[in-house]
TORTORLO-74587 format. One record per atom (N, C-alpha, C): residue in one letter; x, y, z. Coordinates in steps of 0.001 Angstrom, whole numbers, padded with zeros to 6 digits, always signed. Atoms other than C-alpha are relative to their C-alpha. Layout:
// TORTORLO-74587
aXYZ/...
***
This chain:
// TORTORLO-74587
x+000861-001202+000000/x+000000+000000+000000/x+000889+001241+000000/x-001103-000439-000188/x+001579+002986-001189/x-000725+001640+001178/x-000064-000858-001088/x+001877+006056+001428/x-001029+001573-000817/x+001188-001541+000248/x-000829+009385+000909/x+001255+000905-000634/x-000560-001292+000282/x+000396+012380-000698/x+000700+000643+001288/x-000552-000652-001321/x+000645+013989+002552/x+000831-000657+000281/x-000611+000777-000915/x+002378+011441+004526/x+001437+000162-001364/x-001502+000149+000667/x+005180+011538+001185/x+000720+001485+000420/x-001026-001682-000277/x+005686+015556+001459/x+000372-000059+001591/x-000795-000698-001910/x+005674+015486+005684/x+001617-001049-000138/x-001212+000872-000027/x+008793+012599+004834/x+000979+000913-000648/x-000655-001109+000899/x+010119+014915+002199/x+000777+001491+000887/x-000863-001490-000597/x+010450+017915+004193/x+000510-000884+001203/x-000564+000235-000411/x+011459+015696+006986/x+001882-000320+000069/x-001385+000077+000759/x+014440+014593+005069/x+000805+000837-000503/x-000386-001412+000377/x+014913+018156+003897/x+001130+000643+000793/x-000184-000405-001345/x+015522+018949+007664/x+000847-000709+000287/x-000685+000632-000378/x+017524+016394+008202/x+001425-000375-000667/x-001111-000140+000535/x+020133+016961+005269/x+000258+001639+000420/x-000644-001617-000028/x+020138+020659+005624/x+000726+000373+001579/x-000830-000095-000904/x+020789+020284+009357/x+001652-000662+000306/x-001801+000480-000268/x+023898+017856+008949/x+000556+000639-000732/x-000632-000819+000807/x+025050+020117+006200/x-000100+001763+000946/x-000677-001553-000545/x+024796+023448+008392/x+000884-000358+001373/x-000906-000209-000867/x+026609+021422+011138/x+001347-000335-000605/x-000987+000125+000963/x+029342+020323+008733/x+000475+001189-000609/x-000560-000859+000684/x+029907+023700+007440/x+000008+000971+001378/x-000381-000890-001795/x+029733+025427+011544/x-000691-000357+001131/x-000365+000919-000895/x+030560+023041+014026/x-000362+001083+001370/x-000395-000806-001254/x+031444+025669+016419/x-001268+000613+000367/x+001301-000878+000065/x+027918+027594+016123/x-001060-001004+000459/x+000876+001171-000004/x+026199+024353+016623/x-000024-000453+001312/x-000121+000558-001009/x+027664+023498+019407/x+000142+001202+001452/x+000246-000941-000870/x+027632+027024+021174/x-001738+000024+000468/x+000980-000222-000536/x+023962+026878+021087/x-000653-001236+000369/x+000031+001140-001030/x+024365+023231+022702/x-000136+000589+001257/x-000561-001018-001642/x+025715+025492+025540/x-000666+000255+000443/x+001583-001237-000793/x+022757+027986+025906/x-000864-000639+000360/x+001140+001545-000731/x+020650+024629+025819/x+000172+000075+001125/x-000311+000664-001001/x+022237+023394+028351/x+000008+000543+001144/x-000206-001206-001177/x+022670+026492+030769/x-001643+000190+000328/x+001521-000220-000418/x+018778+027127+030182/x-000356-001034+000526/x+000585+001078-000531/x+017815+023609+031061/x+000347+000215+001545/x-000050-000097-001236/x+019954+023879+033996/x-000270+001626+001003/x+000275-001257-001599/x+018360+026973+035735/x+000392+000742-000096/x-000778-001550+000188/x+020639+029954+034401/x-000570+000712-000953/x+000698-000623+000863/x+019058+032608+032995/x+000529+001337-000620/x-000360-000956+000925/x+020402+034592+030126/x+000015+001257+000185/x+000314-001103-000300/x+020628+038338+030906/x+001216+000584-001153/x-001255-001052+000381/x+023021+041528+029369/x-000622+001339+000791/x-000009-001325-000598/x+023441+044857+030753/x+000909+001001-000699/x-000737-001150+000653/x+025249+047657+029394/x+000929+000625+001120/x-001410-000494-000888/x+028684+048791+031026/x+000889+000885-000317/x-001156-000678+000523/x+030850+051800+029973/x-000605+000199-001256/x+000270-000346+001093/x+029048+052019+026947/x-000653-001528-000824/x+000500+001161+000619/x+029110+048215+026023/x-001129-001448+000570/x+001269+000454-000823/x+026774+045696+026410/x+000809-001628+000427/x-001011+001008-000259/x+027803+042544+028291/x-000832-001098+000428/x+000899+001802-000344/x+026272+038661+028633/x+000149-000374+001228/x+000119+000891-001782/x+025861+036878+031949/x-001560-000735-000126/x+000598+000817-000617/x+024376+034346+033476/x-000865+000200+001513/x+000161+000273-001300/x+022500+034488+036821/x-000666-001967+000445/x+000619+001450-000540/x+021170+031100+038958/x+000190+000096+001571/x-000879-000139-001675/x+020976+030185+042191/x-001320+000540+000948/x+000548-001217-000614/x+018426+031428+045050/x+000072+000841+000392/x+000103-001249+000130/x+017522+034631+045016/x+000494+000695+001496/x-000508-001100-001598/x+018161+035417+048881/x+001381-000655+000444/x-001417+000599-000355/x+021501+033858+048662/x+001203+000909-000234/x-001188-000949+000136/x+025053+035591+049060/x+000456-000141-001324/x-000778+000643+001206/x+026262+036247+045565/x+001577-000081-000245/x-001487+000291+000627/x+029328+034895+043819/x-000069+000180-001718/x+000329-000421+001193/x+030575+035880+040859/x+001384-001093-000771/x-000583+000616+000346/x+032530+033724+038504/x+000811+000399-001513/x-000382-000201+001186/x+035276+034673+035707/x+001096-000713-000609/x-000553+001090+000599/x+036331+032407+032912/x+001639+000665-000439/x-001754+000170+000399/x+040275+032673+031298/x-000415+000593-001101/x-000212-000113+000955/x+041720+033403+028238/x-001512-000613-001604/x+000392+000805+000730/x+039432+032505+025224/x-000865-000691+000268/x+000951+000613-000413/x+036590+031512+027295/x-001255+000441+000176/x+001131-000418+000208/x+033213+032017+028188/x-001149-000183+001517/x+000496+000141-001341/x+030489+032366+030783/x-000644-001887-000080/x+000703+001148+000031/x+029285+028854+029727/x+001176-001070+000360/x-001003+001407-000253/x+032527+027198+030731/x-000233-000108+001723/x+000249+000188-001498/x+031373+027390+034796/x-001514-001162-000508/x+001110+000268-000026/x+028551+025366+033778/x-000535-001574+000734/x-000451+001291-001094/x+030049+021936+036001/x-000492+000642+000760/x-000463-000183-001190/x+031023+023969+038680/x-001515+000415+000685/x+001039-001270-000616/x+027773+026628+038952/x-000673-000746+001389/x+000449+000583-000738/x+025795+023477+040772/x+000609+000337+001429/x-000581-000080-000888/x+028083+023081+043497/x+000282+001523+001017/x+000393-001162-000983/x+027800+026978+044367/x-001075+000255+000769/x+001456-000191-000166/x+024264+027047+044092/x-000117-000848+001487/x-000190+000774-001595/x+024754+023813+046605/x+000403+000601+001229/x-000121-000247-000879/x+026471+025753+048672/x-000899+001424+000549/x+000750-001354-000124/x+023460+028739+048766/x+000792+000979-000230/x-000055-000712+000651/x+024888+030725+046488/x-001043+000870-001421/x+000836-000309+001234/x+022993+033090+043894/x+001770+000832-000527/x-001392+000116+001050/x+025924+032830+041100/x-000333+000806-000905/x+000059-000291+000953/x+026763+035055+038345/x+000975+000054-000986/x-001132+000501+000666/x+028778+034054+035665/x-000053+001311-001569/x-000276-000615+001164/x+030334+036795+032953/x+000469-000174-001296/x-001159-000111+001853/x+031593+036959+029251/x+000100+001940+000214/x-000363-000794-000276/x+033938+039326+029825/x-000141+000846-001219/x+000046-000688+001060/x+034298+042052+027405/x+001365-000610-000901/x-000720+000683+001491/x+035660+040633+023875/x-000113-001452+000067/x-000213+001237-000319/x+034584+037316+024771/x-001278-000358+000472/x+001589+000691-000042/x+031305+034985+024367/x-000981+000564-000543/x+001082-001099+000794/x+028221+037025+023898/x-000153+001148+000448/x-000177-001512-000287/x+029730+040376+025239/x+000492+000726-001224/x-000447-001047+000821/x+030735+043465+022984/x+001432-000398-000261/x-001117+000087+000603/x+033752+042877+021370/x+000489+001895-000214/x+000284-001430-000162/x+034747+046645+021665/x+001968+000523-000709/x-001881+000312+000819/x+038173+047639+019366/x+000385+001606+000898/x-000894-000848-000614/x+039056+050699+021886/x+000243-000284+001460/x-000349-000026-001548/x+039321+048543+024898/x+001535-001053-000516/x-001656+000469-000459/x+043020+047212+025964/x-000244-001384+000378/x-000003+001323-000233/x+041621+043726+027083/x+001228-000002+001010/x-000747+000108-000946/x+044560+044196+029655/x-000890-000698+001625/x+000590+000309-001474/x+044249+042723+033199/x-000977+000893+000973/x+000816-000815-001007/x+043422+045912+034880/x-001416+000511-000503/x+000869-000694+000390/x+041201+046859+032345/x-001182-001175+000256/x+001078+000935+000015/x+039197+043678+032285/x-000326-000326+001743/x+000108-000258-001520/x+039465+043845+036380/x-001431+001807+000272/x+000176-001634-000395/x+038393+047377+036132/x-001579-000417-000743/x+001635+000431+000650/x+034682+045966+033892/x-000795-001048+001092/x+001082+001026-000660/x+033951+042995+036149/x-000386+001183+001617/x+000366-000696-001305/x+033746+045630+039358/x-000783+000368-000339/x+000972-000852+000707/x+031906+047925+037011/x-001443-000857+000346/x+001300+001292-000210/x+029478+044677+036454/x-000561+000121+001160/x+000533+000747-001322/x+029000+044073+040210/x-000608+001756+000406/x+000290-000902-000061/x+028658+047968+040802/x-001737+000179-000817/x+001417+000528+000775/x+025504+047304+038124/x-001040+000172+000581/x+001048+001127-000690/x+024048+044878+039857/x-000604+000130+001035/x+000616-000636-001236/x+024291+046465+043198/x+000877-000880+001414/x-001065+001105-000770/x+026823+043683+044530/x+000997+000602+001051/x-000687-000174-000538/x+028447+044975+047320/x+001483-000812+000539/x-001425+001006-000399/x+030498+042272+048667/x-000587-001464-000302/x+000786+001252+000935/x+030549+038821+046714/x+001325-000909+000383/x-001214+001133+000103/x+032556+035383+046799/x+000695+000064-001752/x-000586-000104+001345/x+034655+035741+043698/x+001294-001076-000664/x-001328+001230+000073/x+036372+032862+041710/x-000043+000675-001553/x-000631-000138+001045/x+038622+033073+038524/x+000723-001103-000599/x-000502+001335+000498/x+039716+030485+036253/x+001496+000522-000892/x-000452-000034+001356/x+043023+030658+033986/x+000510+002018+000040/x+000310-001133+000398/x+042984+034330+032782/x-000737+000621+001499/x+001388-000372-000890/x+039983+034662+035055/x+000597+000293+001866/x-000586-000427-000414/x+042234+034210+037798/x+001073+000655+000777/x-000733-001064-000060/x+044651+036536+037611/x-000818+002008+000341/x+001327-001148-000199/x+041413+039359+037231/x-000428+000137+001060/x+000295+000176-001661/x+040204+037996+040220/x+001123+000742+001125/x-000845-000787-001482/x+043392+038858+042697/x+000171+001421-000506/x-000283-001027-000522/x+043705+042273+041129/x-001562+000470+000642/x+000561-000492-000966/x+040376+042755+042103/x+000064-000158+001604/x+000233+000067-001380/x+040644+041378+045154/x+001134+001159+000771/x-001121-000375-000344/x+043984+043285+045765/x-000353+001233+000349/x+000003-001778+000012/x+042628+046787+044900/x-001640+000276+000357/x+001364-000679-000786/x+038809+046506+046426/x+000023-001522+000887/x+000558+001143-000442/x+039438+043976+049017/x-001156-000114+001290/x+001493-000394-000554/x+036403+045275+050900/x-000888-000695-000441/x+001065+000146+001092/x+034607+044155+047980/x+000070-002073+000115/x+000006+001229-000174/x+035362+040287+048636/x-000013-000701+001011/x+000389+001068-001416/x+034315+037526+051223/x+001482-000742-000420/x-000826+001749-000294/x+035944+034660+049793/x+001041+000187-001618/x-000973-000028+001588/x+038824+034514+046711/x+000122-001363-000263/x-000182+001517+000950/x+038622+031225+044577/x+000733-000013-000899/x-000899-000392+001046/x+041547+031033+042110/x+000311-001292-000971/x-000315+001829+000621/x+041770+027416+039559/x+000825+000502-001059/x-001084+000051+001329/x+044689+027000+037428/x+000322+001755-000206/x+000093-001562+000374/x+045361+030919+037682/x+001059+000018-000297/x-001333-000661+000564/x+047965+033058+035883/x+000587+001523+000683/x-000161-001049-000664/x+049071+036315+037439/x+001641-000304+000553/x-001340-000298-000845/x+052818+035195+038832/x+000633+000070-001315/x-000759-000116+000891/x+056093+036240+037113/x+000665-001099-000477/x-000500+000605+000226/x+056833+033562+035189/x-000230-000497-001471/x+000093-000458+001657/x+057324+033255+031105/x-000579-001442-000181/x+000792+001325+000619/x+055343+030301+029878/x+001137-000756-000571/x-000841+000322+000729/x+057595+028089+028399/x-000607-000906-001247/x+000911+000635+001741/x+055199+026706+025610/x-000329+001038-000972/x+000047-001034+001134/x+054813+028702+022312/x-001613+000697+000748/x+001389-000786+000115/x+052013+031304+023338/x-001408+000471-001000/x+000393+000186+001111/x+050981+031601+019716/x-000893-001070+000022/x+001335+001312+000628/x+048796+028539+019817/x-000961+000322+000674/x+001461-000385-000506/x+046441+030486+021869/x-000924+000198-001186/x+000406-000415+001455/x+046073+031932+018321/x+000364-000955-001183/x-000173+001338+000853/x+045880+028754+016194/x+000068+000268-001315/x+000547-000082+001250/x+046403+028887+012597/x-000185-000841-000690/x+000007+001180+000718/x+046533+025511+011152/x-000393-001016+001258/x+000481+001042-001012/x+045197+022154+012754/x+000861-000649+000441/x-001099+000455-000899/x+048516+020887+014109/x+000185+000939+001127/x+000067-000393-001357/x+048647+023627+016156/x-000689+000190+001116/x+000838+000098-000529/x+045251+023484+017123/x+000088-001427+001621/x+000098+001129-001116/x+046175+019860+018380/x+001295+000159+000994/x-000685-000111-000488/x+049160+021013+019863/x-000237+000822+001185/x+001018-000911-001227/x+046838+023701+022149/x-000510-001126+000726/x+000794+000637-001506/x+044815+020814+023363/x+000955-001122+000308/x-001242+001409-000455/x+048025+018248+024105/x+000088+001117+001697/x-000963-001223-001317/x+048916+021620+026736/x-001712-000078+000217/x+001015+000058-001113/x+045471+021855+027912/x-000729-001206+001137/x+000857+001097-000236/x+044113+018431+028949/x+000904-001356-000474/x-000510+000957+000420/x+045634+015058+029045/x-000694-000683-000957/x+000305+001501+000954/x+044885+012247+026621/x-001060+000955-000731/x+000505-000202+000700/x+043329+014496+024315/x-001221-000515-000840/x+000545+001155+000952/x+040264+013083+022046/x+000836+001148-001533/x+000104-000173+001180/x+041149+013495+018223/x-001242+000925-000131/x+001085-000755+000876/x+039323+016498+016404/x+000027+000003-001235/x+000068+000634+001645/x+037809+015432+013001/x+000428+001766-000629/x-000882-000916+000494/x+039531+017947+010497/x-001197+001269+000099/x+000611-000829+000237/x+036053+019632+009516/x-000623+001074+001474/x+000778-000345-001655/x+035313+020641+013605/x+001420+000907-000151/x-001048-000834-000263/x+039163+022284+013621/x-000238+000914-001272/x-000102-001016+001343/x+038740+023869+009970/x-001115+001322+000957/x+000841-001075-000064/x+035590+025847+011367/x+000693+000625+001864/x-000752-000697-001008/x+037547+026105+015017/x+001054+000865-000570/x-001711-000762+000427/x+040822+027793+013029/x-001587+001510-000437/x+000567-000856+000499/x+037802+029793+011078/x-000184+001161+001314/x+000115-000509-001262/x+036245+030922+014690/x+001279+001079+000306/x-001014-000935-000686/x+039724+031844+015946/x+001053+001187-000822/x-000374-000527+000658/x+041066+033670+013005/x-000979+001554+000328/x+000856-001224+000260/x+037746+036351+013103/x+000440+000516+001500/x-000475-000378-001358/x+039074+036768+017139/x+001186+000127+000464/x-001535-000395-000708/x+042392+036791+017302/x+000312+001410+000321/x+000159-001061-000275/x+042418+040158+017624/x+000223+000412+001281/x+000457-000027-001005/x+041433+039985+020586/x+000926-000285+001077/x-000944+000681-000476/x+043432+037337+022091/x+001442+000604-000100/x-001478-000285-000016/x+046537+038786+020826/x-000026+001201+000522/x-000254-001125-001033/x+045977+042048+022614/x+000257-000249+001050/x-000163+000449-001606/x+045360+040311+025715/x+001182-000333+000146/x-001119+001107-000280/x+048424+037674+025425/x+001100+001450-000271/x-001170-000867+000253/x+050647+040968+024359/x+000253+000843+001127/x+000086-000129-001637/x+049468+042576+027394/x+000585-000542+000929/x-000694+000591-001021/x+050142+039839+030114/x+001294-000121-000675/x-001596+000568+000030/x+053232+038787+028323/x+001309+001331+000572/x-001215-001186-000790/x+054876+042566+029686/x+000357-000240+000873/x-000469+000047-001114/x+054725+041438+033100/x-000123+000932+000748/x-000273-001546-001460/x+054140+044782+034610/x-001217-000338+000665/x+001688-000305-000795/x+050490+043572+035740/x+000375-001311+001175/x-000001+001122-000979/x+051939+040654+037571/x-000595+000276+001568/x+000701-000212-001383/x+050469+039893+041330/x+000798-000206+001389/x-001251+000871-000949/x+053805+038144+043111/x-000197+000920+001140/x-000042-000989-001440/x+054489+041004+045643/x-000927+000601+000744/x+001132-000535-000801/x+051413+041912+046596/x-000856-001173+000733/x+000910+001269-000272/x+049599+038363+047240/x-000157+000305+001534/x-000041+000024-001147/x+050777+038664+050608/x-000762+000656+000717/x+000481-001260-000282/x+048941+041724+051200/x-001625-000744+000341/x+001883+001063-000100/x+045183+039314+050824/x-000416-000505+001703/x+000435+000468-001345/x+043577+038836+054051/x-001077-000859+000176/x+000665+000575+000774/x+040619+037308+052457/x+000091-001672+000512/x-000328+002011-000136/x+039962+033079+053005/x+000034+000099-001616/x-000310+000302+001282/x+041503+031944+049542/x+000358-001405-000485/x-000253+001123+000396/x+041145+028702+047883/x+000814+000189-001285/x-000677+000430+000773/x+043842+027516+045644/x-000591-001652-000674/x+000029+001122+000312/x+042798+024640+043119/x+000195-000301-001199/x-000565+000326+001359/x+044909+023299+040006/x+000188-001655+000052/x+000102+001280+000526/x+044922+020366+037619/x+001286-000360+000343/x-001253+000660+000077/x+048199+017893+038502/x+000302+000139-001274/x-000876+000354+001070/x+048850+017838+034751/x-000205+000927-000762/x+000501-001299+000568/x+048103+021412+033818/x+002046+000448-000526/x-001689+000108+000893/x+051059+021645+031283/x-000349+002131-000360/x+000290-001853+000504/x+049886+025980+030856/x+000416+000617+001198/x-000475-000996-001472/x+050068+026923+034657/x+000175-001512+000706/x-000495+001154-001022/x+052232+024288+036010/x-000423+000055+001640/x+000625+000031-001470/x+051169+023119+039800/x+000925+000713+000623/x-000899-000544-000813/x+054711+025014+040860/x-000684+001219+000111/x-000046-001511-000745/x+053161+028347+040313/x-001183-000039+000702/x+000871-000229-001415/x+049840+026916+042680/x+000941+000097+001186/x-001442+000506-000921/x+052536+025938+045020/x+000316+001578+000509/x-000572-001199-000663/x+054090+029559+045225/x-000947+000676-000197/x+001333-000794-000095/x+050737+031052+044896/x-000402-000157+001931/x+000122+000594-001210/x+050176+028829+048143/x+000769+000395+001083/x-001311-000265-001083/x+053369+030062+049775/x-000182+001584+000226/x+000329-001559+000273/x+052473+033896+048815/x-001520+000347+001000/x+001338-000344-000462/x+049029+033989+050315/x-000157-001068+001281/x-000525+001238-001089/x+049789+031913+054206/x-001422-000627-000261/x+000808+000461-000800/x+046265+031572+055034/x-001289-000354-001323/x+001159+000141+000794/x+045075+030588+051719/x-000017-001903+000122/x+000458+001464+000349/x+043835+026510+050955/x+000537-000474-001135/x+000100-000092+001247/x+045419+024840+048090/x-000074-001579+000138/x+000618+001778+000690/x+044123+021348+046451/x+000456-000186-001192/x-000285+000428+001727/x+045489+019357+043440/x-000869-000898-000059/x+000586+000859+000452/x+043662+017606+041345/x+000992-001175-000849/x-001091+001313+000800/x+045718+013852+040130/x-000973+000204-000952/x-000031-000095+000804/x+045362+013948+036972/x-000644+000579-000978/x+000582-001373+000752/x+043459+016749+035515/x+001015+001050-000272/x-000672-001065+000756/x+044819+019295+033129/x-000035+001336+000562/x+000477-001045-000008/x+044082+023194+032999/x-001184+000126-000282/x+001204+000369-000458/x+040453+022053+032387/x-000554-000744+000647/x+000302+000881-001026/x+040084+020716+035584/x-001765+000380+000625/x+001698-000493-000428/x+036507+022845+036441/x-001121-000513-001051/x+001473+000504+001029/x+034832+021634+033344/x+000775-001611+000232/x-000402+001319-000129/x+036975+017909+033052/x-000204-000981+001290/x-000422+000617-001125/x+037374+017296+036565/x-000814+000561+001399/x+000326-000810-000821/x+034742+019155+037951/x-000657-000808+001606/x-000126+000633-000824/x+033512+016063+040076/x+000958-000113+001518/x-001116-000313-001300/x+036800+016400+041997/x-000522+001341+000398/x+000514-001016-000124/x+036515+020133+041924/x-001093+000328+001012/x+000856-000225-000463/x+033354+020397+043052/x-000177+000277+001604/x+000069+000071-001261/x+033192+019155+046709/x+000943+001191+000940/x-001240-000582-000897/x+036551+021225+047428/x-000497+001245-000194/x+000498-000807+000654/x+034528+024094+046000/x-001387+000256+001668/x+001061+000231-000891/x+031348+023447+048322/x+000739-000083+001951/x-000502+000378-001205/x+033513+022553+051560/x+000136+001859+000395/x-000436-001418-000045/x+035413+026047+051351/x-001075+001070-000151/x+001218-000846+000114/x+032295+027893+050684/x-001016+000078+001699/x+000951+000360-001130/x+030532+026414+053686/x+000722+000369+001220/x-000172-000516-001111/x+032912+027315+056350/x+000161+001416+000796/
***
């Protein structure tokens, strides 16, 4: 018996839908899988906001109950407010109302070509943010990039902070000794040579997922290479002042974080007496999204006391 008219066209356009979608994720991987992200953030309970700051307009996240102390959370280099999206639980657990940024030039904030993307400057937006909001005094963690942002805020409004959370942070004087350039990828060897230094045992990325990642990071480098030209001066470093933090401060890096080796948690740890520091065996520099299981609890403990 053969199938109705109808029933052939609803197959037809089904099939329509179903080549045109593997053909628009085959031609942008990266776009496909960002608005995996937003899925995934909306499902879990975070709700999309922007605000306008200095002129530009800037993405965040809130979650969390509403009569809870907030914390505010900022991602690294090249990242985004959707990379807390392990950890956020475990704040919330600990009665937190969380808010997670895309800093300026980064995620779904303003990309803005007369800001410096420098430390202080991107220090000097997330206060702005909390100023916003109305945030007087907040638990504040930084990942990576994120923080290094974190201690100067904490350094230069430490009024303004309860608690300092710092994972895999950058901020001490010390020259990377891996090509910096592969922040800014141009070909897919170096792409895989970025994630060998981020994360152990790597998975393989099929060529057409790195072609549209190189695409991605080509329209942003910009960006990135202001920043990385920035920190690489060294004048924003945090070494001599750490000491100065009075703050409760958790320290927590990946054991196999080949970007911010565990020596500089270590003298992060030695710089700041009365801070906490935790390794994670065998997690990389994405130990909050990879390893956030570990993470987590040491996250929730320190929060709670």
């Amino acid at each position: 018996m053969r199938p109705s008219r109808k029933v052939q066209w609803i197959l037809g356009v089904l099939v329509s839908l179903i080549i045109a979608a593997g053909v628009g994720f085959y031609l942008r991987p990266v776009e496909v899988f960002n608005e995996l992200l937003y899925f995934q953030m909306s499902m879990s309970g975070s709700h999309s906001r922007w605000i306008t700051i200095n002129g530009h307009r800037i993405h965040y996240y809130e979650a969390g109950p509403s009569d809870a102390p907030p914390a505010v959370l900022v991602h690294g280099l090249g990242g985004h407010a959707e990379d807390w999206r392990m950890l956020q639980h475990f704040f919330i657990g600990a009665h937190r109302h969380v808010y997670m940024i895309d800093l300026p030039g980064y995620g779904r904030s303003d990309w803005p070509q007369d800001f410096s993307y420098s430390i202080p400057d991107e220090a000097n937006a997330v206060v702005a943010f909390m100023d916003a909001l109305g945030l007087k005094q907040v638990d504040l963690a930084g990942w990576s990039m994120g923080g290094w942002i974190a201690q100067r805020i904490a350094l230069d409004h430490p009024d303004r902070i309860k608690r300092l959370m710092l994972f895999d942070s950058a901020g001490l004087k010390s020259r990377p000794e891996w090509n910096t350039d592969l922040f800014v990828p141009t070909s897919a060897q170096e792409l895989d040579d970025l994630d060998k230094l981020l994360m152990p045992n790597p998975p393989e990325v099929p060529r057409f997922i790195a072609r549209d990642i190189l695409r991605y990071s080509h329209e942003h480098r910009w960006v990135m290479r202001r920043a990385l030209d920035s920190m690489l001066t060294g004048k924003d470093t945090t070494d001599e002042q750490l000491l100065t933090l009075k703050m409760p401060v958790l320290i927590v890096w990946g054991g196999e974080d080949h970007i911010m080796p565990v020596a500089n948690g270590e003298q992060m740890h030695r710089l700041i007496p009365q801070s906490q520091f935790e390794v994670i065996p065998g997690c990389g520099h994405l130990a909050p999204v990879q390893c956030y299981n570990q993470v987590g609890p040491k996250v929730t403990a320190f929060l709670q006391k």
